[in-house]
C-alpha positions in Angstrom: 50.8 -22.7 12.7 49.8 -22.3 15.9 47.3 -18.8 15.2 45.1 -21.1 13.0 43.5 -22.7 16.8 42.9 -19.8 18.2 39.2 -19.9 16.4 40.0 -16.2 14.8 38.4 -15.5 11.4 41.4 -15.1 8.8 40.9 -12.3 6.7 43.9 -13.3 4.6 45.1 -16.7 4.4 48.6 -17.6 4.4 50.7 -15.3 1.9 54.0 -13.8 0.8 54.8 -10.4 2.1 57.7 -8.3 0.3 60.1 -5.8 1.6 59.4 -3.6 -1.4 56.2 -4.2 -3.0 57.7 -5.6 -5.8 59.7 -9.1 -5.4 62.2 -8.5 -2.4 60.7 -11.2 0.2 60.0 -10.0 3.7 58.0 -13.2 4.8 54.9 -14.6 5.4 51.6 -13.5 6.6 48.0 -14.7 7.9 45.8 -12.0 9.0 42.8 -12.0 11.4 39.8 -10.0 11.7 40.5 -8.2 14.9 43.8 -6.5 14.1 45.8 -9.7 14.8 48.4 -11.4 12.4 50.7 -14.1 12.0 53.6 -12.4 10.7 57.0 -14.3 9.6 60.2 -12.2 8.5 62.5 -14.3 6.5 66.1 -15.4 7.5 65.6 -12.8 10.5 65.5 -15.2 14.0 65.2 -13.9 17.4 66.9 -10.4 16.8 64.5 -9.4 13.8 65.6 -5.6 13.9 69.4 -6.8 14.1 69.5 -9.1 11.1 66.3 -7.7 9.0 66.2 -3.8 9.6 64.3 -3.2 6.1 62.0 -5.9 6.6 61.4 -4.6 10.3 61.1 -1.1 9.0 58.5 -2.8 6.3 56.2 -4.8 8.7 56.1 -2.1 11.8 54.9 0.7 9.1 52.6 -1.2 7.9 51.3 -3.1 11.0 51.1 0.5 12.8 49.6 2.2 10.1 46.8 -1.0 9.8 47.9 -1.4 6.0 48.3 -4.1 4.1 51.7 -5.8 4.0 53.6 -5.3 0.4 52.1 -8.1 -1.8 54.6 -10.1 -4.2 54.3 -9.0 -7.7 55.8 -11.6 -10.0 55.9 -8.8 -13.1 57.7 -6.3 -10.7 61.5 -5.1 -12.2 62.2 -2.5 -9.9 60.8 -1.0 -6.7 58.6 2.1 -6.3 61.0 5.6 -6.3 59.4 5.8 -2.7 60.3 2.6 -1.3 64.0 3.2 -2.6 64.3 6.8 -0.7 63.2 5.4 2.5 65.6 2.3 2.2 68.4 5.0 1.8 66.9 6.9 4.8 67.5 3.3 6.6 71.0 2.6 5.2 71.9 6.3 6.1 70.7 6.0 9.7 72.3 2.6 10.5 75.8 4.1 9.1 75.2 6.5 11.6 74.1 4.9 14.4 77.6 2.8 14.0 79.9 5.4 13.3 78.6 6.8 17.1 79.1 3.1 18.8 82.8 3.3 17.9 
């Protein structure tokens, strides 16, 4: 990718992010030193929030926050409780949102 000229230091090398911290796929990152990443979100195109609202909901927590994006965990079965409520929270919101638009 493009981010690898740029003559950054990567802190993380190209990786798998998740949605959930467990196996749902979110994307693909390589991070920086320098707070800058190369973030990919899966399947989402130009209108990320539109198409991917949980993976958008994933990356902006975690970029804002400065965390580390959910790693893959291949020996993952199910999703943290806490993941699942705020996934509801989303689903809940959107339903919402458009009942109001008509």
């Amino acid at each position: 990718n493009w981010t690898s000229h740029l003559g950054f230091d990567e802190d993380q090398h190209w990786r798998p992010w998740t949605v959930d911290g467990c196996q749902r796929m979110g994307g693909f990152v390589t991070r920086y030193k320098g707070m800058f990443d190369f973030v990919t979100i899966r399947g989402a195109g130009h209108m990320v929030p539109t198409y991917k609202p949980a993976a958008t909901f994933a990356f902006m927590k975690a970029w804002i926050s400065g965390d580390d994006y959910p790693t893959f965990d291949p020996n993952c079965t199910q999703p943290s409780t806490s993941f699942l409520d705020q996934e509801q929270i989303m689903i809940d919101s959107t339903a919402s949102a458009s009942m109001l638009r008509g």
